[in-house]
N, C-alpha and C positions, 0 to 999 in steps of 0.2 A: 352212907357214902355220898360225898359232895359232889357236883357236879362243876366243869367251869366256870358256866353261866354264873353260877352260884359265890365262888371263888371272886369272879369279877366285879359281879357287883359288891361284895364284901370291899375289896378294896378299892375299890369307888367310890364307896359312900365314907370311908374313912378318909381318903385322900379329902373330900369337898367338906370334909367336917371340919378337916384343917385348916381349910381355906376360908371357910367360913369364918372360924371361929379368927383369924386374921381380918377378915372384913369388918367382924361385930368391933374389934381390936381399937379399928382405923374410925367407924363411923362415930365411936364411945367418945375417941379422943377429940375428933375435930366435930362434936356438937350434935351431931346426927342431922339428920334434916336431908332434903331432895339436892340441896347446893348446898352441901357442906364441903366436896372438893372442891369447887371454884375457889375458896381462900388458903388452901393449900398446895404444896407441890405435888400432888395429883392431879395429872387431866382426867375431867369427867371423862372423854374417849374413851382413856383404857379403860376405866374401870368398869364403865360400858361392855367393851370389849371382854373384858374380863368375866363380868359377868353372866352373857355369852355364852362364852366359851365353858364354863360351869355348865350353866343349863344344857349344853348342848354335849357336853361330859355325862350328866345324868339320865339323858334320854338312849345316850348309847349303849349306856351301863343295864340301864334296867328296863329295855323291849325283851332282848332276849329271856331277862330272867322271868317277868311279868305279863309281859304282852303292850301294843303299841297302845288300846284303850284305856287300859289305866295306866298306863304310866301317862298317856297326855292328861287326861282327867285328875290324874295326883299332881300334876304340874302346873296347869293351867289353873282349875274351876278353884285352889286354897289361896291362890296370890291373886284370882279376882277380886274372888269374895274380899281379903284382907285389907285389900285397896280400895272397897266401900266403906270401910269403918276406921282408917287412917291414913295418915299421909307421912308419918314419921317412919324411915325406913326399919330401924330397930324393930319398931312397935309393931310394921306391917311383919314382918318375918316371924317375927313372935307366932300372933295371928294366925298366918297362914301355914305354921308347922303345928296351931295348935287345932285348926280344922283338917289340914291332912292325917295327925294321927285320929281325930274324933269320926271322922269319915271312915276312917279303914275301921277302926273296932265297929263302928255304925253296921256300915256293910257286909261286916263278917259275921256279927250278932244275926245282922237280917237275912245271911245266905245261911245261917244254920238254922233261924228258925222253921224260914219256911222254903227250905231245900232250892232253892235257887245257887245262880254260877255267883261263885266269891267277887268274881271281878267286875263284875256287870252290875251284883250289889254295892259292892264301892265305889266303884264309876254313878251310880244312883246318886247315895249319899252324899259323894261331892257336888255332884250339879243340883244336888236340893237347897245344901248351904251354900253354895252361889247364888240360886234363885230366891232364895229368903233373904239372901243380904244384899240384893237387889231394890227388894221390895223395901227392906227396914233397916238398912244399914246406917249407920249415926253421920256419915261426910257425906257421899255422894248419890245415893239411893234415891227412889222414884219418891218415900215418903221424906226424908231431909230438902227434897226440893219443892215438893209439897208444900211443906210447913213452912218452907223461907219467903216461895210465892205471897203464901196467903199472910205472914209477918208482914213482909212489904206493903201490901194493901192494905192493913189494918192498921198501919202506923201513921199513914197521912189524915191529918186531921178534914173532919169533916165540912163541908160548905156549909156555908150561914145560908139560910133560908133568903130567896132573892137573889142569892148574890151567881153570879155569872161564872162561868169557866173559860180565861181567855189562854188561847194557844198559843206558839211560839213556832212560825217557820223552820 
């Protein structure tokens, strides 16, 4: 027997699929990209707004059914993490639905292993591939910035022996 909690989020998560699946629709057509509505009859606002309003659909939908710490840790720590290793909106979504579903079998493997609470396990899992794609994520991470530092420096060509370094006010 189902419960409404249960019931609710069921249609909740079908409603934002739809929605969704209208957004993937709209970004496909006009290029995808951070400013692909500025060239069309979309204000970025709403879709902002729209956007929003989704996430804030989904948070209402699934506290009751799951609890307020993993539903924040399912929402937050897969669109961090996704956002260190792209910048194309497609790509990030992709991404970050494909570390929230690796997160939850993660966490549910590690709460049957070793008899720990599911949700606490999941909530783990997620902020671990947050904190690993912090560390080594391909665009914004501590080591991409790293290596761009140290690119930088090694690209300027070297002083000739004698010769001076004059600076500029």
């Amino acid at each position: 027997m189902r419960g409404k909690a249960t019931r609710s989020a069921e249609n909740g998560v079908a409603g934002i699929h739809g929605d969704a699946a209208r957004l993937d629709e709209w970004w496909s057509c006009s290029g995808g990209g951070g400013h692909a509505a500025t060239g069309t009859a979309y204000g970025t606002t709403a879709i902002d707004f729209g956007l929003l309003l989704l996430i804030s659909a989904v948070v209402v939908i699934a506290v009751p059914a799951v609890g307020t710490v993993l539903t924040l840790a399912l929402v937050v720590a897969p669109a961090g993490a996704a956002r260190l290793w792209t910048d194309r909106i497609a790509t990030m979504t992709a991404v970050a639905v494909s570390i929230a579903v690796a997160s939850t079998i993660g966490g549910l493997l590690l709460s049957r292993t070793w008899d720990v609470a599911a949700g606490a396990a999941i909530s783990l899992t997620a902020t671990t591939c947050s904190a690993v794609s912090m560390l080594v994520g391909s665009r914004h991470s501590l080591l991409a910035r790293w290596l761009h530092r140290r690119h930088r420096v090694t690209d300027r060509a070297p002083l000739e022996t004698g010769a001076s370094v004059v600076t500029q006010p």
